[in-house]
N, C-alpha and C positions, 0 to 999 in steps of 0.2 A: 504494500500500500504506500501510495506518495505521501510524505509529509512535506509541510508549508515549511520552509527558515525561517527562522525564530525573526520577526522584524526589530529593527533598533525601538531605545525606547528613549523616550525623555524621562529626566529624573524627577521623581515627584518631590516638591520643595515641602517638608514639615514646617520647617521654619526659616523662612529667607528675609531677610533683613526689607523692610517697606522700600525704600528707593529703589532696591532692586524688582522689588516688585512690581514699584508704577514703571519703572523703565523698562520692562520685561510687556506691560500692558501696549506701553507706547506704540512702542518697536513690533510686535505683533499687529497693533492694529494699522499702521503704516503697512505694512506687507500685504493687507487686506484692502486698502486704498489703493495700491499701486495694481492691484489683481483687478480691483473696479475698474481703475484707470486702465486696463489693458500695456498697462507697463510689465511686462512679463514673458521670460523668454525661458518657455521651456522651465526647467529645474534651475535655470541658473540664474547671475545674477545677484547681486548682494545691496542691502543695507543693514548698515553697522551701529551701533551705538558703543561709545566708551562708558564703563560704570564707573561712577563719582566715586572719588575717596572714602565719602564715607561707607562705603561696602568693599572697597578694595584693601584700605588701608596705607592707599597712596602707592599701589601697585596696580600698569595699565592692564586693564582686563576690558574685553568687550564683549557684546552680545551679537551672533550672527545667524541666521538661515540656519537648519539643518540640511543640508545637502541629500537633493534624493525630492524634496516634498516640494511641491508648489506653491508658490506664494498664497494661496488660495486655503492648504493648508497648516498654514503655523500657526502656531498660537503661544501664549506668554509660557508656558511650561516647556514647550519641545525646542524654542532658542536657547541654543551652543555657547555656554560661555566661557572664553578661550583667553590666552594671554598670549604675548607679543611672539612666544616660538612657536603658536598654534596648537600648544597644548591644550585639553577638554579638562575644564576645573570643575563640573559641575554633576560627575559623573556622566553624561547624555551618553549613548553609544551608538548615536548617530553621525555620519562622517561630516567632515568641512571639508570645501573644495577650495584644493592649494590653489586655486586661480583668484578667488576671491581673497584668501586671507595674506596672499603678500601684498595686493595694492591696500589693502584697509589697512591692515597691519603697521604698516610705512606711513602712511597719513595718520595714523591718529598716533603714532610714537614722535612723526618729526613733525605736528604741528598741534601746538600746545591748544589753540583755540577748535580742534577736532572731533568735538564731543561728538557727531556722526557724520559717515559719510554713507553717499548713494549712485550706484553706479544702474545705466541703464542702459539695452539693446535696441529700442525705437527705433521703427524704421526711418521717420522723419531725423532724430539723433544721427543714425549713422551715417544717415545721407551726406549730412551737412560735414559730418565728420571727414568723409571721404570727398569735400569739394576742395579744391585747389586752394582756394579763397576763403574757406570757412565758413565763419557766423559774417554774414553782411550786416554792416549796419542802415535795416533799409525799412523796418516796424517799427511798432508801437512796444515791442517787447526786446527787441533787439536795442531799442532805444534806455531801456531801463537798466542794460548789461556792460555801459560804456568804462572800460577798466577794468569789468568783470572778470574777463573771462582769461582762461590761461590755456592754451596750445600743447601735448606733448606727443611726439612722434612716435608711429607703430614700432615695437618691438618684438612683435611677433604673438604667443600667449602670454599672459602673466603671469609664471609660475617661476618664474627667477626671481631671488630677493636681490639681487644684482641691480637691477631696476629700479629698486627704492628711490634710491638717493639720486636717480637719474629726473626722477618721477618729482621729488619733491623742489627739486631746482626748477622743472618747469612751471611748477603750480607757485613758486613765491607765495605772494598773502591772498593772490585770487581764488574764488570762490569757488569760481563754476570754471569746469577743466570740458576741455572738446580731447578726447583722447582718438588724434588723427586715424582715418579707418576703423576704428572702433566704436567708438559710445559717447558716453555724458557721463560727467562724475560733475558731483558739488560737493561740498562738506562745508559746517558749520557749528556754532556753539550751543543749539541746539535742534533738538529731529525738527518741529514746526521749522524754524529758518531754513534749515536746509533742505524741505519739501517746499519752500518759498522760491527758493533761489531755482533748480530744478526743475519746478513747473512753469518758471518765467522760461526758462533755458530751453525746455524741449516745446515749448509756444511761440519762441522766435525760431523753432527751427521748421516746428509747423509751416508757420506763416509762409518763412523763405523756402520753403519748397512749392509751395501752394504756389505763391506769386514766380516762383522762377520759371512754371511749367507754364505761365500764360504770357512772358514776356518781360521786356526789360523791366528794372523795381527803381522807384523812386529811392535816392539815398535821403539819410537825413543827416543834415548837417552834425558838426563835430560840438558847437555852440548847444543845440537842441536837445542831442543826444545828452551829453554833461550836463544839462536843465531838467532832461530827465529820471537821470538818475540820482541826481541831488533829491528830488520831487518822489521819488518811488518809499512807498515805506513799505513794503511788506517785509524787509528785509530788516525794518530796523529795531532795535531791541524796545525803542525808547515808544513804540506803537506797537506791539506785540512781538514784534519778530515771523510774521504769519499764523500766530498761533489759532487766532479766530478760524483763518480759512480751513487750518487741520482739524480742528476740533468739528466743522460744519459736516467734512467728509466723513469722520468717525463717527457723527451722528446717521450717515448715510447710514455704513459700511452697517453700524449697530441693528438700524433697521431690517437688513437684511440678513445677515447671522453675526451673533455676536459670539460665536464658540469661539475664536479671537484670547476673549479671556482668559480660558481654559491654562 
């Protein structure tokens, strides 16, 4: 008679420390948003969170995907909580995929304001990713990104820790990364800001793909563009940081299933 393989498990938390836990809720229900959003490629793909000192002890630990599940999925108990060698601290004996945890890994060790980062396959993303030219500045979204954005050339997968340091010279202190041939990465000092930055990112790439298949694009000036993003607050701490707009989603996602929580 055929028997099933024993499936991985998540570890059941008795007692996990509250921060860990709303961070665990967070990051979960972002996974569930991006699944709504049709940001979602397959099994793969990663959003990260770094856990606050106060649960680490001033040692970097983050929370990532189980590898294997769909964003669809996760929920606060079956996220992977790992530290900077890709060790599983939290018993889970479900795998992480070495492609995801060297670019987070690197970003949130060599950039102290990295509380999470987000990486996407969008076909609009990679389009832009794969143009010559890049992000135009030639929307209404593109216009809000002026500085923003930081450039890093294909290296092939990213399964070399080799990369890191190559990785994080190109991102300097910008936000939102076009990783050429590739995808979209943002990161931030928190998950809302950086689903803020990211959904302005892959809405200017909309845009520019939309308008580049019907014809030349109006640019916008270098004046306007810099008025705009002085003018943009969803990014800013001192007006939520986007928090409102994440929380509108989570209300969605809630509607729909909240096992999320689980």
């Amino acid at each position: 008679m055929n028997t099933l393989a024993t499936a991985p498990s998540a570890l059941v938390h008795p007692s996990i420390h509250p921060d860990e836990r709303a961070a665990r809720e967070e990051l979960a229900a972002c996974y569930r948003v991006f699944a709504m959003l049709g940001w979602t490629e397959m099994i793969y793909n990663h959003i990260t969170v770094r856990l606050p000192d106060s649960v680490t002890g001033g040692e970097k630990q983050f929370l990532i995907n189980p590898f294997g599940l769909h964003y669809s999925e996760v929920t606060a108990s079956n996220l992977v909580k790992i530290d900077l060698q890709g060790k599983v601290l939290d018993g889970s004996t479900y795998p992480v995929n070495p492609a995801g945890f060297v670019v987070h890994a690197a970003i949130h060790d060599g950039l102290p304001g990295a509380h999470c980062v987000m990486h996407t396959h969008t076909t609009a993303g990679v389009a832009v990713a794969c143009l010559q030219g890049g992000l135009q500045q030639t929307n209404f979204y593109t216009a809000q990104l002026h500085g923003m954005v930081a450039y890093h050339d294909f290296e092939g997968i990213t399964i070399h820790a080799d990369e890191g340091p190559r990785l994080l010279k190109s991102i300097g202190d910008r936000n939102a990364v076009i990783l050429r041939n590739h995808g979209l990465l943002a990161w931030g000092q928190t998950l809302p800001q950086t689903f803020a930055i990211l959904w302005t990112l892959q809405r200017a790439c909309e845009i520019q793909m939309a308008t580049f298949s019907m014809g030349a694009a109006i640019p916008v000036s270098e004046e306007i563009a810099q008025r705009c993003t002085r003018d943009a607050l969803q990014f800013s701490p001192a007006h939520g940081a986007g928090q409102d707009v994440f929380n509108a989603l989570v209300r969605q996602v809630d509607r729909i299933d909240p096992s999320y929580r689980n």
